[in-house]
MARFILO-952462 format. One record per residue (C-alpha): residue in three letters; y, x, z. Coordinates in steps of 0.5 Angstrom, whole numbers, plus 500, padded with zeros to 3 digits. Example, Ala and Ser with C-alpha at 12.3 -4.5 7.8 and 13.67 -1.06 7.14 Angstrom:
ALA491525516
SER498527514
END
This chain:
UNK324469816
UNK330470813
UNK334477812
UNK336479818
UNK335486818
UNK342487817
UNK345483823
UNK340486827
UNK342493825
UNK349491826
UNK347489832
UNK343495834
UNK349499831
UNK354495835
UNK355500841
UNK357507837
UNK361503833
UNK365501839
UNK365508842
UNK363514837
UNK356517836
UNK354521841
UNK352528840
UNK346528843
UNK341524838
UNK340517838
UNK333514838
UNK332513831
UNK332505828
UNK331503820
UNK336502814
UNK333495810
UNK335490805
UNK328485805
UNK325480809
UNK319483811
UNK315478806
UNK312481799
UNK314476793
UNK310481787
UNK308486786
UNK311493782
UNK308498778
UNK310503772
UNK308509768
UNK311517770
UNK317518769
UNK319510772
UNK320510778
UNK323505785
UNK330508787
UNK334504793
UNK341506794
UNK342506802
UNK350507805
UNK349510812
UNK353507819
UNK355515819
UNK357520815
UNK352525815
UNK344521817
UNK338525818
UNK332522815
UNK326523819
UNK321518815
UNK321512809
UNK316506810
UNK314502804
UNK310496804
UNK304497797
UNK298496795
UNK294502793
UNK288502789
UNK284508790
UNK279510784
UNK278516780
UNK279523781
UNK285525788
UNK292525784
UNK298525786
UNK305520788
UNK312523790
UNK317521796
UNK324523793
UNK331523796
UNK336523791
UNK344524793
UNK350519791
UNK350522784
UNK342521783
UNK341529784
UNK334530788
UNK335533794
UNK328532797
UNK322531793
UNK315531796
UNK308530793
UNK303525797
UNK295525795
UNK294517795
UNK288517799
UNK291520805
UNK297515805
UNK294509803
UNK288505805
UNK283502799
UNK286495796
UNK290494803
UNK297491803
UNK301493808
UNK307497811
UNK305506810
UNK309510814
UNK311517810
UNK314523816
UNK320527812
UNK321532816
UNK329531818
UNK332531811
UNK339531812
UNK344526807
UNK351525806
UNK354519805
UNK351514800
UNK343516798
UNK337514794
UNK330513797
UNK325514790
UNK318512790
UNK314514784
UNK307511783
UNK305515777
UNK300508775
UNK294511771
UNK289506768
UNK283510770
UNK286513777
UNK290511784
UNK294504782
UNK300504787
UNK304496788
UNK310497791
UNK311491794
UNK318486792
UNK322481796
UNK326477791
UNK328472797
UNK337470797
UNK341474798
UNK339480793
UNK342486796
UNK343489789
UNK341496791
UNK335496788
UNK335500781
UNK328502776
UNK330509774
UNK328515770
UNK325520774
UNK325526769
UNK333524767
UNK335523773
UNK339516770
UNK338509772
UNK334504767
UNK334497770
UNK337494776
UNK334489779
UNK341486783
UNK342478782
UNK344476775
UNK337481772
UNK331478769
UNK327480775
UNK332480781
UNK329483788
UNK330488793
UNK324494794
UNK321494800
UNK323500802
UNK326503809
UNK329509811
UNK328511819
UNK334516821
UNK339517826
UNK346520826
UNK347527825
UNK352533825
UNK355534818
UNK351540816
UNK353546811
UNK352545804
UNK346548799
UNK351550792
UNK349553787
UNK352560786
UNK348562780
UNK344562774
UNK341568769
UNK337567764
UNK333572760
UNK326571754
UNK321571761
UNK325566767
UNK330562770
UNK334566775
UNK338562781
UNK342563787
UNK343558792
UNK348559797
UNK347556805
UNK353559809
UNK348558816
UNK342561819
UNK335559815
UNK330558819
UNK325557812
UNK326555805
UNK322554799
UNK322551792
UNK319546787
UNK319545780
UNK318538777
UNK315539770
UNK316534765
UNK309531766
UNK311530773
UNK307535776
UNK310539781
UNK309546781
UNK310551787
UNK317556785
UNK317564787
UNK324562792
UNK326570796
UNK331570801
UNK337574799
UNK344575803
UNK348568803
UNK342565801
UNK335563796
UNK334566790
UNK329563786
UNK325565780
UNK323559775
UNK319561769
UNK318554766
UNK322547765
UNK324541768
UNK327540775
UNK328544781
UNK328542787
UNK330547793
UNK330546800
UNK333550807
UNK330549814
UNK337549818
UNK336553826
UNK336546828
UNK329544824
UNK335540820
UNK332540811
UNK338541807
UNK336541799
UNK339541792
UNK336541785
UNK339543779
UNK336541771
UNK332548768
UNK333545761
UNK328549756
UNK336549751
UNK339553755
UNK334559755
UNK334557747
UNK343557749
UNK341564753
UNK337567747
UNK342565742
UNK347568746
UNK343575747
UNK341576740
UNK350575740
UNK351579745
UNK347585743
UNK350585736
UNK357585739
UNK354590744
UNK352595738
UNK358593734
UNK363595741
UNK359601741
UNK360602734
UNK368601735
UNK368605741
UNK365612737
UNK370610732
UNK376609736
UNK373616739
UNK373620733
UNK380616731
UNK383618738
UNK380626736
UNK384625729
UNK390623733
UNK391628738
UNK390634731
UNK395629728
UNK399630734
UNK399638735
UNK400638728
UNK407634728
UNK408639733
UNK407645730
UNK411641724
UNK417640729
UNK416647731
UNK417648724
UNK422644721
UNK425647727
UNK425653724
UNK427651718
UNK432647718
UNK436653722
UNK434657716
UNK438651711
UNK444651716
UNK444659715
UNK443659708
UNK448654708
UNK453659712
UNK451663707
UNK453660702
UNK459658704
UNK462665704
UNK459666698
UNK463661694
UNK469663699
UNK468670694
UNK467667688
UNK473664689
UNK477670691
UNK473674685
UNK475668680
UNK482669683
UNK482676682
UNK478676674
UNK485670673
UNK488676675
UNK487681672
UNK485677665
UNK492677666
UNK495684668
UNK490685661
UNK493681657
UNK500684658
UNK497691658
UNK495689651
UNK501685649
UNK505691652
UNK501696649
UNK501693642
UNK508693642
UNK509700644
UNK505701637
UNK508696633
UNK516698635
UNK514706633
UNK512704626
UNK518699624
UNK523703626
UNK520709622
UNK520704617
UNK527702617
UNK529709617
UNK525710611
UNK528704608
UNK535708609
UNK533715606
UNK531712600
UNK538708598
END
């Protein structure tokens, strides 16, 4: 038969790439890289996964179901496989689990149509079958055409890490394309559902998603690292989803838009970061005693400075005072040394009044005494 999908799609596509995409939708048509004819078989353990990477002719494509072409071997107890729609960077945008024995008919090789409900991607996306192979239970082929040429969009992945591991392209030891497709149609670029925000405390993960338009439904699954999907306590807040997590793995959140379109997200919830969340808390509530601590002693330091304060001001006060005192005294002083100097002066001056008083007075007594003297000396010759 040869791989003629493709021209066959470009053909299909030929009249809206000549004139646009009209707004209203179009009939939905397949995205596919095989033949249509199988030429083995693959199957893995959990986390192992078929992943096929799709470019659409649009920007923004609906998807509204996946075909593959498999074999199932139903036995044992009812379990589960998952559906998953992965963006460009390989985070999980939708994710659905499907009990086998309501998809597939007992050891039957054939194409299964699995309905999604109107899931909208942009750009380039992964289509990701996880079989979750048992020894004792369901067994699920998916079908390989390994018939040239290899479109090499084929990937095996690892559905708990979101990594690929091996890729099935033209020069890998078993090249081949999944035999998987993707029915869709253009559509309008919806908005985005983003992340707004993450809190962690001891019991549970909070997350806040953010949606801009209306939302007519939402909801939220946490994939376990067993693979089981585990259904999340999602709440409606302003702006958006809030989800509550109590448990590890990777959380998948959707929103139904007014136009019954499905935008999802997912985020990892890593049991590290609820350690990383402990650890900080524990910092958090030292720091925090130690905050309280330097507040009440920056309080009290804050009371001892304003005493101190008045106390300068008191002291101002008081130096104040003092230092009109000192410039009294030295006033003071001043004319006290002005008297001194004239009591000095005064003291020189009567010391020497006193001196020749003294002189004077002892001539007087001298003078008498030698001119009796003389006279006697007279008398006697």
């Amino acid at each position: 038969m040869g791989k003629h999908i493709r021209l066959i799609l470009a053909i299909a596509l030929l009249p809206f790439l000549l004139t646009g995409f009209p707004k209203a939708s179009a009939a939905p048509f397949e995205l596919a890289y095989d033949d249509g004819g199988q030429d083995y078989g693959w199957s893995d353990f959990y986390p192992n996964g078929a992943a096929v990477r799709f470019s659409p002719p649009s920007q923004s494509w609906r998807i509204t179901a996946v075909k593959i072409y498999a074999t199932c071997i139903l036995r044992g107890s009812s379990s589960l496989f998952y559906v998953q729609i992965w963006d460009a960077g390989l985070n999980t945008v939708y994710s659905e689990p499907l009990i086998f024995n309501r998809v597939f008919r007992n050891a039957t090789l054939d194409w299964y149509t699995i309905t999604v409900p109107n899931v909208v991607v942009k750009g380039v996306f992964h289509v990701v079958i996880v079989p979750m192979f048992t020894l004792d239970g369901p067994q699920l082929w998916l079908g390989v055409d390994d018939d040239p040429p290899i479109d090499n969009m084929s990937l095996i992945v690892d559905v708990d890490k979101h990594v690929p591991l091996v890729s099935l392209n033209s020069s890998s030891a078993r090249p081949g394309d999944f035999m998987v497709k993707v029915v869709g149609e253009p559509t309008e670029t919806p908005s985005e559902l983003k992340l707004a925000s993450i809190e962690f405390n001891e019991k549970e993960t909070i997350a806040v998603f953010s949606y801009p338009g209306e939302i007519r439904s939402f909801g939220a699954r946490l994939a376990r690292v067993n693979g089981d999907n585990v259904e999340c306590n999602a709440s409606r807040v302003e702006g958006g989803v809030m989800v509550r997590v109590g448990e590890t793995g990777f959380l998948n959140v959707y929103v139904e838009t007014s136009k019954g379109e499905v935008v999802g997200t997912g985020v990892r919830i890593n049991a590290s970061l609820r350690m990383l969340y402990q650890a900080l808390h524990v910092n958090y509530t030292a720091l925090k005693e130690s905050s309280d601590w330097s507040s009440r002693r920056l309080e009290t330091l804050s009371r001892e400075n304003e005493d101190l304060k008045a106390q300068v001001r008191d002291w101002s006060q008081a130096n104040s005072v003092l230092q009109n005192q000192v410039w009294t005294l030295m006033g003071n002083l001043t004319l006290k040394d002005q008297r001194i100097f004239e009591l000095n002066n005064t003291v020189e001056r009567l010391e020497n009044e006193k001196t020749i008083l003294l002189i004077l007075l002892a001539a007087a007594i001298i003078l008498p005494t030698v001119i009796l003297t003389v006279k006697r000396r007279r008398r006697g010759k």
